[in-house]
PyMOL commands that place a pseudoatom at each C-alpha (Angstrom):
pseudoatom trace, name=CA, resn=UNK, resi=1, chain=A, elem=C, hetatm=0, pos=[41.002, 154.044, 101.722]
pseudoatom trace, name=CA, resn=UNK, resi=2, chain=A, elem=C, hetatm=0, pos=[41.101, 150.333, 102.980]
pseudoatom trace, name=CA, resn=UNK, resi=3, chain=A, elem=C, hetatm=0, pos=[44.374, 151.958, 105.194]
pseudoatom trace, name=CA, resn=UNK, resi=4, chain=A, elem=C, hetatm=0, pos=[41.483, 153.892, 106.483]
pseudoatom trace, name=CA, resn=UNK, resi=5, chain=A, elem=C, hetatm=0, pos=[39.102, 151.144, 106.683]
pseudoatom trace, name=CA, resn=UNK, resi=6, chain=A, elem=C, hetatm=0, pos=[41.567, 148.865, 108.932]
pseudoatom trace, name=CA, resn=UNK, resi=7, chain=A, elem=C, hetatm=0, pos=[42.318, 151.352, 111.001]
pseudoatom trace, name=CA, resn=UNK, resi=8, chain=A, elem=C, hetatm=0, pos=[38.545, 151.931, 112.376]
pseudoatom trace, name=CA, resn=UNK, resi=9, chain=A, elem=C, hetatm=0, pos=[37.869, 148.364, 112.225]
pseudoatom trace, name=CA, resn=UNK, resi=10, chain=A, elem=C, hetatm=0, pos=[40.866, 147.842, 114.511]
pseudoatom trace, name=CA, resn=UNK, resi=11, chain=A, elem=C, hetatm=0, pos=[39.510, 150.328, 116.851]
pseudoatom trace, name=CA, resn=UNK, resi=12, chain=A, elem=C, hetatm=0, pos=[35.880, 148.546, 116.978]
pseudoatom trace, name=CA, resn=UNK, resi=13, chain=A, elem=C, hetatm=0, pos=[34.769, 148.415, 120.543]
pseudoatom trace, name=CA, resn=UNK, resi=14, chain=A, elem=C, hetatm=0, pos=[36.486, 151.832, 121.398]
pseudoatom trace, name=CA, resn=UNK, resi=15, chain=A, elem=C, hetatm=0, pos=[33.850, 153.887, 120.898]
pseudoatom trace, name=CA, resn=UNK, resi=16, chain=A, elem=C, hetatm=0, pos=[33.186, 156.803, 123.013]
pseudoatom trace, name=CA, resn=UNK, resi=17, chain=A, elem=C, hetatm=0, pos=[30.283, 157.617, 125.718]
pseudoatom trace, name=CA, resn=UNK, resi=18, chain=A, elem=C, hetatm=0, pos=[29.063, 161.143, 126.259]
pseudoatom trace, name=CA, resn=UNK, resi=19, chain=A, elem=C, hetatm=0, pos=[31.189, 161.667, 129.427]
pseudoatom trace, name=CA, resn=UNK, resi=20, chain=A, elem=C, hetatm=0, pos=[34.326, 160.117, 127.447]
pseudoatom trace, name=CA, resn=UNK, resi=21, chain=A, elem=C, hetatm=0, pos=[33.855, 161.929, 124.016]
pseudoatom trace, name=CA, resn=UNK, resi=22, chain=A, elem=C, hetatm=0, pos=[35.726, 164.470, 124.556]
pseudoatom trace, name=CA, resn=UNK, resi=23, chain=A, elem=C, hetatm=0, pos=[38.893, 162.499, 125.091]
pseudoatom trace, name=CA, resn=UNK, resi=24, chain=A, elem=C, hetatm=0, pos=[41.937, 163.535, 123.230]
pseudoatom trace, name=CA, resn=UNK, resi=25, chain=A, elem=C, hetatm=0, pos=[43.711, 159.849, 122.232]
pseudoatom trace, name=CA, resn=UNK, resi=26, chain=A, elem=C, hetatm=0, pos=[44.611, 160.604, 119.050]
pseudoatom trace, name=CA, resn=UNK, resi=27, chain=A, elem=C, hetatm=0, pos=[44.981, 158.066, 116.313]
pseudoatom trace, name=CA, resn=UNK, resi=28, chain=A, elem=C, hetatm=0, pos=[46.948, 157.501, 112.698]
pseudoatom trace, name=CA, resn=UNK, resi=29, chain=A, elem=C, hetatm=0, pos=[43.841, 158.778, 111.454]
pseudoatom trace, name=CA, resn=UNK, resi=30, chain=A, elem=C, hetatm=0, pos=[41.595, 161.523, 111.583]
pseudoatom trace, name=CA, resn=UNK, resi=31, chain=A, elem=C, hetatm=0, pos=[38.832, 159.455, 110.520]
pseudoatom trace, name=CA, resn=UNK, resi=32, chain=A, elem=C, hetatm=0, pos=[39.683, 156.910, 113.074]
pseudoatom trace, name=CA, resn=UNK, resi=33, chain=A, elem=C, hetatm=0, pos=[39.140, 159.745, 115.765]
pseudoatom trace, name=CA, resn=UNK, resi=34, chain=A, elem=C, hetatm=0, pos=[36.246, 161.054, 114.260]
pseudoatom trace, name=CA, resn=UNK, resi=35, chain=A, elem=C, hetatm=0, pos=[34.080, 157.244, 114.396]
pseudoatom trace, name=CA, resn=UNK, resi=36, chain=A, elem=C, hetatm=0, pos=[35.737, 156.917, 118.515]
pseudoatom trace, name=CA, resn=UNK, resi=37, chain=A, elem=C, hetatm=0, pos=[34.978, 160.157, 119.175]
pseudoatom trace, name=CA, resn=UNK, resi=38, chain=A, elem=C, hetatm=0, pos=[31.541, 160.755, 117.908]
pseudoatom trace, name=CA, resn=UNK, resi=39, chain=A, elem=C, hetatm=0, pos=[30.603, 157.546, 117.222]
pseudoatom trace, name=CA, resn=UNK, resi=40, chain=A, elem=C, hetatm=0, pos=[29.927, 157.718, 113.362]
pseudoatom trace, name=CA, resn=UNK, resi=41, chain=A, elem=C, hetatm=0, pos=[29.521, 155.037, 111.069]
pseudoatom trace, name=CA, resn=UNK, resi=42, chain=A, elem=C, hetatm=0, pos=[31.716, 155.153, 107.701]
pseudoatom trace, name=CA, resn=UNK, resi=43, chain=A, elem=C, hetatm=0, pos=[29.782, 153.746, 104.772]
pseudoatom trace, name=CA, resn=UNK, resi=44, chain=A, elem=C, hetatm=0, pos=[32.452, 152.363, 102.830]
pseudoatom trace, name=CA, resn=UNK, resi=45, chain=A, elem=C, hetatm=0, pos=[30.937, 150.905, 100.443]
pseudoatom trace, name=CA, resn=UNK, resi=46, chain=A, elem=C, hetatm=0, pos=[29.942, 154.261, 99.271]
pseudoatom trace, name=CA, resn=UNK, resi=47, chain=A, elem=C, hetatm=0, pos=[33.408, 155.863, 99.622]
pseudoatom trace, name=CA, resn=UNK, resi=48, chain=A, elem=C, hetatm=0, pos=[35.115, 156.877, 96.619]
pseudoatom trace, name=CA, resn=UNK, resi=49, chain=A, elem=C, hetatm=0, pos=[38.629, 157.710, 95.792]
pseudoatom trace, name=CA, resn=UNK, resi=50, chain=A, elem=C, hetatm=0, pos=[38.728, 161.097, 94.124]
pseudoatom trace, name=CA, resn=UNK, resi=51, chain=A, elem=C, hetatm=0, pos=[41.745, 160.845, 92.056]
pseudoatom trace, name=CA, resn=UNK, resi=52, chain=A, elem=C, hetatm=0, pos=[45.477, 159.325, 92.562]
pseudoatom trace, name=CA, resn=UNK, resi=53, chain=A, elem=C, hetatm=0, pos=[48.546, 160.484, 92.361]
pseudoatom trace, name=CA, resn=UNK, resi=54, chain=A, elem=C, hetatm=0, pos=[52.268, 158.889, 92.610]
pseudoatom trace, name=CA, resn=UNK, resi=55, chain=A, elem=C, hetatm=0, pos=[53.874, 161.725, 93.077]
pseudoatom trace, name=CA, resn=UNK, resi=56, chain=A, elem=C, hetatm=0, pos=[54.157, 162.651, 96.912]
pseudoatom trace, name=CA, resn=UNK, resi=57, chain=A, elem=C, hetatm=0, pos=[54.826, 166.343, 96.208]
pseudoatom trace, name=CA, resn=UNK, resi=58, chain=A, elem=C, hetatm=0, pos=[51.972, 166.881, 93.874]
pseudoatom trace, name=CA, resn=UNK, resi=59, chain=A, elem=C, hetatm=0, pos=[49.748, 164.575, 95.903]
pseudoatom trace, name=CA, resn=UNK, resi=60, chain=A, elem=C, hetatm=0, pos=[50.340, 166.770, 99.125]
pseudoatom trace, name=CA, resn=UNK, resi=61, chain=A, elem=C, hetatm=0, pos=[49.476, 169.795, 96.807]
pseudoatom trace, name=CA, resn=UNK, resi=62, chain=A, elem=C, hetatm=0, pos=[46.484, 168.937, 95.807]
pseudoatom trace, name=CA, resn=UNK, resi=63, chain=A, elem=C, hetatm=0, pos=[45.254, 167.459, 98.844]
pseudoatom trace, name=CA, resn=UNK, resi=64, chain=A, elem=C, hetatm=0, pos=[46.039, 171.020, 100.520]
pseudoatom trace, name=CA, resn=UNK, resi=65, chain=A, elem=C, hetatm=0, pos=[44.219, 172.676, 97.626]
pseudoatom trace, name=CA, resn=UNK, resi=66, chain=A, elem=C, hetatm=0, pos=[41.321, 170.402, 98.253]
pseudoatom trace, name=CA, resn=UNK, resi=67, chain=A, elem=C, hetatm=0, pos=[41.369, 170.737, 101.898]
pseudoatom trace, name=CA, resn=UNK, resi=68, chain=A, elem=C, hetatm=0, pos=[41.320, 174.301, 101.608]
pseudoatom trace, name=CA, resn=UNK, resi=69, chain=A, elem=C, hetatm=0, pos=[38.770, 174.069, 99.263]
pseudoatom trace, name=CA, resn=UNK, resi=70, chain=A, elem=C, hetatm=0, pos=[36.237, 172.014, 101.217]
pseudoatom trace, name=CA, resn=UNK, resi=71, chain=A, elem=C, hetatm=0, pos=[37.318, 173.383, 104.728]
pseudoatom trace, name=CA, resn=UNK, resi=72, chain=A, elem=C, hetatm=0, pos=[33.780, 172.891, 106.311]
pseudoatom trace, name=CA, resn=UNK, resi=73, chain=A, elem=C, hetatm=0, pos=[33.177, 169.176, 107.089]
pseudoatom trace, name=CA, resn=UNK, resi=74, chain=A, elem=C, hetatm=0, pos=[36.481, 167.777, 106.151]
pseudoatom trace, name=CA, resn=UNK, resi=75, chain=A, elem=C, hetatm=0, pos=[37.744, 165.020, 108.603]
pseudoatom trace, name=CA, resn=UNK, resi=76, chain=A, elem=C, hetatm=0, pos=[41.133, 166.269, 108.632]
pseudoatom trace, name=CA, resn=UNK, resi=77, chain=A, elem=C, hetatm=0, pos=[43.854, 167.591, 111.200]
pseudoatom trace, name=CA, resn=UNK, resi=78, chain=A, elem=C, hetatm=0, pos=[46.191, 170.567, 110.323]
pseudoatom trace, name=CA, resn=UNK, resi=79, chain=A, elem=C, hetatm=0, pos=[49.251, 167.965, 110.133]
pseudoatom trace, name=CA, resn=UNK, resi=80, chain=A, elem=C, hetatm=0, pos=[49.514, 167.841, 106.938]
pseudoatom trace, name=CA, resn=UNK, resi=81, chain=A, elem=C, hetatm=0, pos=[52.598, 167.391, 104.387]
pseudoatom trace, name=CA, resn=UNK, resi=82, chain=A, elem=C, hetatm=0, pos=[52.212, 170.280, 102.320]
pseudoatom trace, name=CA, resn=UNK, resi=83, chain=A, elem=C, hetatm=0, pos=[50.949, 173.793, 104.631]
pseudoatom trace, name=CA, resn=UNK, resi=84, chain=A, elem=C, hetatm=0, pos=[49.099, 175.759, 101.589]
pseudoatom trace, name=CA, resn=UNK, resi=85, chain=A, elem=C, hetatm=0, pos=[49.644, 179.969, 101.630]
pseudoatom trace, name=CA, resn=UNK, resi=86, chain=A, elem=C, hetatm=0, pos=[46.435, 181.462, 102.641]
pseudoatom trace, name=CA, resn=UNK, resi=87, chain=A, elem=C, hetatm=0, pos=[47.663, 183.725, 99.784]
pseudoatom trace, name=CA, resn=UNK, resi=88, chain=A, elem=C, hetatm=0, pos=[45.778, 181.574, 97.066]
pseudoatom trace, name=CA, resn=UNK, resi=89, chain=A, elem=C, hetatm=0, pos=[42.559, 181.601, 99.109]
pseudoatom trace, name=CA, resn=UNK, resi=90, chain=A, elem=C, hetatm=0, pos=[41.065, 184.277, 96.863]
pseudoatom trace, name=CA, resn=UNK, resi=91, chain=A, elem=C, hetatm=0, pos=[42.116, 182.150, 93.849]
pseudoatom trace, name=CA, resn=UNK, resi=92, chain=A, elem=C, hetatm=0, pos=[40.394, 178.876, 95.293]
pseudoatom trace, name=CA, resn=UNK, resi=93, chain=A, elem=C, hetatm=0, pos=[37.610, 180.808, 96.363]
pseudoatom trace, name=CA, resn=UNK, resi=94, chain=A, elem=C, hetatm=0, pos=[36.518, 182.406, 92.700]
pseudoatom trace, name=CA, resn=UNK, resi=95, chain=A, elem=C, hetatm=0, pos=[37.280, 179.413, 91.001]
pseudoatom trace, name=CA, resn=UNK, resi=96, chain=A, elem=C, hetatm=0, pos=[35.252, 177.220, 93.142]
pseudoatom trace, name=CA, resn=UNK, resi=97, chain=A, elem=C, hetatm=0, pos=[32.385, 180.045, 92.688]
pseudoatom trace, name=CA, resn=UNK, resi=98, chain=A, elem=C, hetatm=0, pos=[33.438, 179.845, 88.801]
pseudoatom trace, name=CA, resn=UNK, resi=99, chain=A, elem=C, hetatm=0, pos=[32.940, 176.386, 88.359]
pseudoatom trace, name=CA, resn=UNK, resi=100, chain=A, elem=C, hetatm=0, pos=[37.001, 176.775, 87.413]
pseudoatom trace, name=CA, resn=UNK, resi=101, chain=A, elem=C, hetatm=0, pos=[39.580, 174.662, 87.897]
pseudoatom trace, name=CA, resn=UNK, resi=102, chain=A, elem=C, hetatm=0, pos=[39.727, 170.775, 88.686]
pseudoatom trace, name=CA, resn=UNK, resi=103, chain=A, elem=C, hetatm=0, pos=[37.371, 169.800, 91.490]
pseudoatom trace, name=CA, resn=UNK, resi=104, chain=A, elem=C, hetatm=0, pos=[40.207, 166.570, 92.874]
pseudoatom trace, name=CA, resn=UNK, resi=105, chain=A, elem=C, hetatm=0, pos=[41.403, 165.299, 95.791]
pseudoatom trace, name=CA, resn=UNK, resi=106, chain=A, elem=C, hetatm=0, pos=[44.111, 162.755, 97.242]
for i in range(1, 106): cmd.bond("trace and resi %d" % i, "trace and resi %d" % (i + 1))
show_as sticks, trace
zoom trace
């Protein structure tokens, strides 16, 4: 998160106007592009980590599961470490609708 947090704060002053937002600089972050872009505001003192891991493999697992899992307003690109079969989408799907299955996230 604060690897997050430097990056915006590093970008202060680059925010977008409405003829420039649809500019396609691309940062480290997706976050970073988001708050340039469309000029949000991240309230970090109300971010959370979800969980950890230490294990790159498993972390890029579960971050795909998650991703998947919440694929409507997640500030995310498609380059991720770990491309997730959209054979398990049924899975995620029922056991999100379940209540099934650890809710996490890297």
């Amino acid at each position: 998160m604060k690897e997050h947090q430097k990056e915006v704060e590093a970008q202060e002053g680059h925010k977008c106007t409405r003829n420039s937002s649809k500019q396609s600089e691309q940062n480290k972050s997706a976050i970073t592009d988001n708050v340039n872009q469309e000029n949000h505001v991240i309230n970090w003192n109300e971010a959370t980590i979800i969980t950890r891991e230490s294990d790159n493999t498993t972390r890029w697992i579960r971050e795909a599961v998650k991703i998947r899992q919440e694929s409507q307003g997640v500030m995310n690109r498609d380059e991720r470490a770990y491309e997730l079969s959209h054979v398990y989408d049924n899975l995620l799907f029922f056991m999100a609708m379940s209540g099934g299955g650890q809710q996490t996230a890297v």
